[in-house]
C-alpha positions in Angstrom: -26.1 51.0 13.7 -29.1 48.8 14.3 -31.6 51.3 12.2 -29.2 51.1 9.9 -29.5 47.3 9.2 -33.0 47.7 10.1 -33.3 50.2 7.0 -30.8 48.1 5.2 -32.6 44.7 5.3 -36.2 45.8 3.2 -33.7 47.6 0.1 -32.0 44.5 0.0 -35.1 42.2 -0.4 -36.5 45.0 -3.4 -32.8 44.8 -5.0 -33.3 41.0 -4.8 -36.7 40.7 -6.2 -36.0 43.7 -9.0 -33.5 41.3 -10.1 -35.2 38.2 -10.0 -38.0 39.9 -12.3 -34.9 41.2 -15.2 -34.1 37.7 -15.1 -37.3 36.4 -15.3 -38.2 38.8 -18.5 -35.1 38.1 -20.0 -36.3 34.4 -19.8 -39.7 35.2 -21.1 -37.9 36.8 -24.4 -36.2 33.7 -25.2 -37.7 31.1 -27.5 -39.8 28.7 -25.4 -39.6 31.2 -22.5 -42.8 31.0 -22.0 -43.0 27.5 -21.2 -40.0 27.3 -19.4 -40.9 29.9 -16.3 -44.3 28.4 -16.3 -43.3 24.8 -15.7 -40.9 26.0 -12.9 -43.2 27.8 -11.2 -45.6 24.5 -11.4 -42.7 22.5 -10.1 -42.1 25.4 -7.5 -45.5 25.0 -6.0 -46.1 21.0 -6.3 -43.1 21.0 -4.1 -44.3 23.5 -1.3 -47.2 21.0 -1.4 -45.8 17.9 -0.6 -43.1 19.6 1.6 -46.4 20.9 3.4 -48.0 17.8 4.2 -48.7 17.2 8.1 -45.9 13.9 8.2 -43.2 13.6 11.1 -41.3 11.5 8.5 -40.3 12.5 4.5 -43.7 12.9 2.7 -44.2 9.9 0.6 -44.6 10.7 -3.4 -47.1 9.4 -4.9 -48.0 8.3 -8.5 -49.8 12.0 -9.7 -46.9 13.8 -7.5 -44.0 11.5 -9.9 -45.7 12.8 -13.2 -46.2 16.0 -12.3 -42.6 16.8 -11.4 -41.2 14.1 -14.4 -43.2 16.0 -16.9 -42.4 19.4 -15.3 -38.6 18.8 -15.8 -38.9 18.6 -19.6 -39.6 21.9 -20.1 -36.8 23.1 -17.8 -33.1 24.1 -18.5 -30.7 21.1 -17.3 -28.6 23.8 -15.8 -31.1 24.3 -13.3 -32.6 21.0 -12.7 -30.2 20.3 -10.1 -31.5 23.2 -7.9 -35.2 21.8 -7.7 -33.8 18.5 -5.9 -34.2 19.4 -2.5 -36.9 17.0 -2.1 -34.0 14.0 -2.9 -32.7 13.1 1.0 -29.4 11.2 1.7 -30.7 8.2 2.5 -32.5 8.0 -0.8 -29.4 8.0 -2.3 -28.0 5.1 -0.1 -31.2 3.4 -0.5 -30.8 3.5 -4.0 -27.1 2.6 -4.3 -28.2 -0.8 -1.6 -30.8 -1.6 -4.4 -28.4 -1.6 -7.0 -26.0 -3.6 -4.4 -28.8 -6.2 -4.0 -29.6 -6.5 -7.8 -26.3 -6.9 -8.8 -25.7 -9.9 -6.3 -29.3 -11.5 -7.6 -27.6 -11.5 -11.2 -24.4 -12.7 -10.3 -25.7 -16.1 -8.0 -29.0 -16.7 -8.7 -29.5 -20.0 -10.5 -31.6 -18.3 -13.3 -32.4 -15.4 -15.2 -36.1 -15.6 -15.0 -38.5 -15.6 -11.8 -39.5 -18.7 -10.6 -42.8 -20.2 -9.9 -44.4 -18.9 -6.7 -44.8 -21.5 -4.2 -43.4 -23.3 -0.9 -39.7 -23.5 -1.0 -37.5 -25.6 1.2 -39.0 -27.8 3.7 -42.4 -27.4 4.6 -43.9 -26.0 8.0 -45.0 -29.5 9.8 -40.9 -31.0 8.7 -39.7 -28.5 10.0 -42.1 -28.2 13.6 -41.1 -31.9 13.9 -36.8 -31.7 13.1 -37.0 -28.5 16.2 -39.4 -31.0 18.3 -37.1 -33.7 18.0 -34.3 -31.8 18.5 -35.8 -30.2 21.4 -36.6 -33.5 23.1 -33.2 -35.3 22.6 -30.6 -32.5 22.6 -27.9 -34.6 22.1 -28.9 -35.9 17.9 -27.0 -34.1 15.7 -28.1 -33.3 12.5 -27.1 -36.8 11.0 -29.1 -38.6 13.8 -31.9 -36.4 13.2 -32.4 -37.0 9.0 -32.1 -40.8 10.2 -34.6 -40.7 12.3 -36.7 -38.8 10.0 -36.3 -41.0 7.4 -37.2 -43.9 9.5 -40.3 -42.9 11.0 -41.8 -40.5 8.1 -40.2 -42.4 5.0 -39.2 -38.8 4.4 -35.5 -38.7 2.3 -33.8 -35.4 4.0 -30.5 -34.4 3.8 -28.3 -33.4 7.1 -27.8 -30.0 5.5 -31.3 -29.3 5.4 -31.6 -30.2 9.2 -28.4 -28.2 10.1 -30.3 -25.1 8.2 -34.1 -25.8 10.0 -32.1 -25.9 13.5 -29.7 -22.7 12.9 -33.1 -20.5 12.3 -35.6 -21.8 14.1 -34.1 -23.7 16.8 -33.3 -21.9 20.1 -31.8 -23.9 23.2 -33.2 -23.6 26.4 -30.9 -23.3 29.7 -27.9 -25.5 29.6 -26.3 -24.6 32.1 -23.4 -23.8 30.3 -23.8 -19.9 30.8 -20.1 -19.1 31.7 -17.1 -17.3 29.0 -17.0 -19.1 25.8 -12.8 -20.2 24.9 -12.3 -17.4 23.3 -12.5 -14.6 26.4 -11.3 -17.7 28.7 -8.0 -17.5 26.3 -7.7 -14.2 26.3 -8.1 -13.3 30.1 -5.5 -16.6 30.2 -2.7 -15.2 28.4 -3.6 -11.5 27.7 -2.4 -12.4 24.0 -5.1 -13.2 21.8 -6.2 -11.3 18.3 -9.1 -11.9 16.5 -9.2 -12.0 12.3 -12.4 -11.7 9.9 -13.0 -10.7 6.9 -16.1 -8.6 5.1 -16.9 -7.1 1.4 -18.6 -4.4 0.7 -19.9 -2.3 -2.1 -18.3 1.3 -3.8 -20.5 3.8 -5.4 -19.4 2.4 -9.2 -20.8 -1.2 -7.9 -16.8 -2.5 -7.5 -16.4 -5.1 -4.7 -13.9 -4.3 -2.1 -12.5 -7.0 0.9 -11.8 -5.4 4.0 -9.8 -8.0 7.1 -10.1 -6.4 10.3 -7.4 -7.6 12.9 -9.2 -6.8 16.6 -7.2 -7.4 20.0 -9.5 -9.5 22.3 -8.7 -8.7 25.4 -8.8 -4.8 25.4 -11.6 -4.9 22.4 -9.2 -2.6 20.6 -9.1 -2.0 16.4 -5.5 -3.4 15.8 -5.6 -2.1 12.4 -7.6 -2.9 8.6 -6.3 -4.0 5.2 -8.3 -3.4 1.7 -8.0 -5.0 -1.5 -10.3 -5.0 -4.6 -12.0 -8.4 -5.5 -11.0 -11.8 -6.3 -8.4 -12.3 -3.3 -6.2 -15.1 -2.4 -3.6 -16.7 0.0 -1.4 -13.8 -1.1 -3.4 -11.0 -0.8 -4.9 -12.1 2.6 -1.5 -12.1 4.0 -0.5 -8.7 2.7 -3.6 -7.5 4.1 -2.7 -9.0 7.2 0.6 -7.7 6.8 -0.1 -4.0 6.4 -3.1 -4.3 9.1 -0.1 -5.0 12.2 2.4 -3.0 10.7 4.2 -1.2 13.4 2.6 -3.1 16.2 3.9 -5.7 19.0 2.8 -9.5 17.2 0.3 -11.3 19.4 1.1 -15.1 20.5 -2.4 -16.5 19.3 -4.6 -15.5 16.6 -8.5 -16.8 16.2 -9.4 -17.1 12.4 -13.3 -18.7 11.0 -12.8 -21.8 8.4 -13.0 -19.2 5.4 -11.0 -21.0 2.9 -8.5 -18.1 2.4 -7.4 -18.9 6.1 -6.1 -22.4 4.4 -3.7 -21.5 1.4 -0.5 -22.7 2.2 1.1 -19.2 1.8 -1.1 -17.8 4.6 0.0 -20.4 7.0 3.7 -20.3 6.1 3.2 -16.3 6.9 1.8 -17.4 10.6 4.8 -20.1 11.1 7.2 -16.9 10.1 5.6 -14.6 12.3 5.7 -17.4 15.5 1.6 -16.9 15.8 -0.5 -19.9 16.5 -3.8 -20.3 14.9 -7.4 -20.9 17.1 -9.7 -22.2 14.9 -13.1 -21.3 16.1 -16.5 -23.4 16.1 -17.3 -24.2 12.4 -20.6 -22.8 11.4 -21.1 -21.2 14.6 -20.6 -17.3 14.3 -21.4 -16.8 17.9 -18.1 -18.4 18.6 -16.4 -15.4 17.0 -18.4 -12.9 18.8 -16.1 -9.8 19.4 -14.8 -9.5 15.4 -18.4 -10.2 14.4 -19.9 -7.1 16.5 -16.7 -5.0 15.7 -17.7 -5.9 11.8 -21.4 -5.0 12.3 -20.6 -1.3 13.9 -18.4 -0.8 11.1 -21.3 -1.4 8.8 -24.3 0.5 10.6 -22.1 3.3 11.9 -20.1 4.1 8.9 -20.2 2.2 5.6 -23.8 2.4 5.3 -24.1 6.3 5.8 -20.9 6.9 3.4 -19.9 6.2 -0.3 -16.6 5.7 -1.6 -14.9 5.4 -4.9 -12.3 2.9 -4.9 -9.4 0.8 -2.3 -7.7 3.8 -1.3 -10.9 6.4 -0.8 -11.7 3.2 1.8 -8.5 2.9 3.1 -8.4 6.8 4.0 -12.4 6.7 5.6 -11.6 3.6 7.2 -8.3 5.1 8.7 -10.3 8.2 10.3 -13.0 6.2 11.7 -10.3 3.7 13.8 -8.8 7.0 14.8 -12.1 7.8 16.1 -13.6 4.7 17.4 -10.1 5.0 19.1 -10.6 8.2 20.9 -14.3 7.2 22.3 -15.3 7.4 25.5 -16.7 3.9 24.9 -13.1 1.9 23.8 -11.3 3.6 26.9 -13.8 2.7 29.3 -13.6 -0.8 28.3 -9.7 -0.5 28.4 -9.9 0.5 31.8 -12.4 -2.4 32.8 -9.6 -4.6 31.7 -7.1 -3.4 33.7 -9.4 -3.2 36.4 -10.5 -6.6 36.0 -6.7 -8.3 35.4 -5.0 -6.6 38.4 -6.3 -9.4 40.6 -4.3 -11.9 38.0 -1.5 -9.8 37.7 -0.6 -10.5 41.5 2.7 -13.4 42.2 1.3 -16.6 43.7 3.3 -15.8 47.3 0.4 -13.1 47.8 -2.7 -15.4 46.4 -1.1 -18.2 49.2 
């Protein structure tokens, strides 16, 4: 049996390439034959070329390598243009699609069409060494205190908003001593009752925005469940995001929401007053403060969205629905589950057995 193949194998590489040159002639007999078969051959062998190149990484193109295989295409059936594109990767695609992202946004809130003028913009390097100085030396100024002070000694007209920007990137404080839980985990290990609400947007392959509220249970780090809607959302929608995202599950007692706006329509709070759910408000301006939703957010992002496209709400509804179902069934989310239970058996005990 194994001759067999063995004798097999070189007929079936002659049959192959006997073929290949009938279809090649029959090519050649066509009108601009000619000129066809000899650009794909050209585009045949500048590929080999740059696939070639000694890189660990994808060989970069460069500007002779993008005219040579622009110009080669021309002369090439569009039926088989698409089997050339080997060279094109995945992530090119996403990088692409993230460019177009980015662009759109630029168009949409940028304060003008044209570029502006190159040069320093927003405060300038010694302002800003002196707003972190002074904030490092006197810990207690907030940002008011600080543009009064400025203003005072420098004769420098600043607004607090500018000093509340300079201190959120490029101040750091040093030890505190205020290294324990922040309120949020205190709650949560407190009353074992605690759910955490955010919402994010993100991009579809047609460029169509898409709101996504992710509903997060504190204490046991676990995806409650997601909601989608397309763009331009209100007190309504949130709620019937919220709505669908704990369908089917047992309602917490608290739930910790950012000062978005949409957290404020009077329908969303009338929906929280129905459901018996008390609101925790966390620190305005202070994303750390909402650190559990904020990381569960970001792996969403890296580990999914940015490696997948989608068309519309309910393509994201159905990918988002198989990654909880497998962010559910990780080795990671049961060992933290575990941890917990580990960690709140001491609390559990009655008060006769702590005496």
């Amino acid at each position: 049996m194994l001759a067999i193949l063995v004798a097999f194998t070189p007929m079936r590489e002659l049959l192959i390439l006997a073929i290949r040159l009938l279809v090649t002639f029959s090519t050649l007999l066509r009108p601009g034959g000619v000129r066809a078969v000899a650009a794909e051959s050209l585009l045949l062998k500048h590929q080999l070329l740059i696939s070639n190149r000694c890189r660990q990484r994808a060989p970069n193109l460069t500007t002779l390598d993008r005219v040579m295989l622009g110009l080669s295409t021309l002369f090439i059936s569009p039926r088989r243009i698409a089997k050339f594109g080997a060279l094109i990767k995945p992530a090119t695609l996403f990088k692409f699609h993230q460019a177009l992202v980015n662009r759109k946004y630029r168009l949409l809130f940028s304060s003008s069409s044209r570029r502006r003028k190159p040069g320093p913009k927003g405060p300038s390097a010694e302002l800003i060494a002196a707003i972190v100085e002074m904030k490092r030396r006197n810990p207690r100024f907030g940002c008011v205190r600080i543009a009064q002070q400025i203003s005072h000694v420098f004769g420098i007209e600043i607004d607090k908003d500018v000093v509340r920007r300079v201190l959120a990137k490029h101040y750091r404080p040093g030890h505190t001593g205020a290294d324990g839980p922040s309120w949020l985990t205190f709650i949560a290990h407190a009353k074992d009752s605690l759910w955490s609400v955010d919402l994010f947007r993100c991009e579809s392959i047609l460029l169509r925005s898409q709101w996504v509220l992710l509903v997060m249970d504190v204490c046991t780090r676990r995806l409650v469940g997601f909601g989608v809607e397309r763009a331009s959302i209100d007190g309504v929608s949130v709620c019937r995001m919220f709505n669908h995202a704990i369908a089917g599950q047992q309602l917490p007692k608290h739930l910790s929401t950012d000062h978005d706006p949409l957290f404020r329509f009077h329908r969303w709070l009338a929906n929280l007053r129905v459901l018996a759910i008390e609101e925790v408000k966390s620190v305005p301006y202070a994303p750390v403060s909402h650190p559990f939703i904020e990381r569960l957010i970001g792996t969403i992002r890296r580990e999914y969205l940015d490696r997948a496209f989608f068309w519309n709400s309910m393509d994201l509804n159905r990918k988002l629905s198989e990654f909880q179902d497998l962010l559910q069934r990780s080795p990671r989310s049961s060992l933290a589950r575990r941890r917990y239970a580990r960690a709140t058996r001491w609390c559990a005990l009655p008060r006769s057995c702590c005496a």
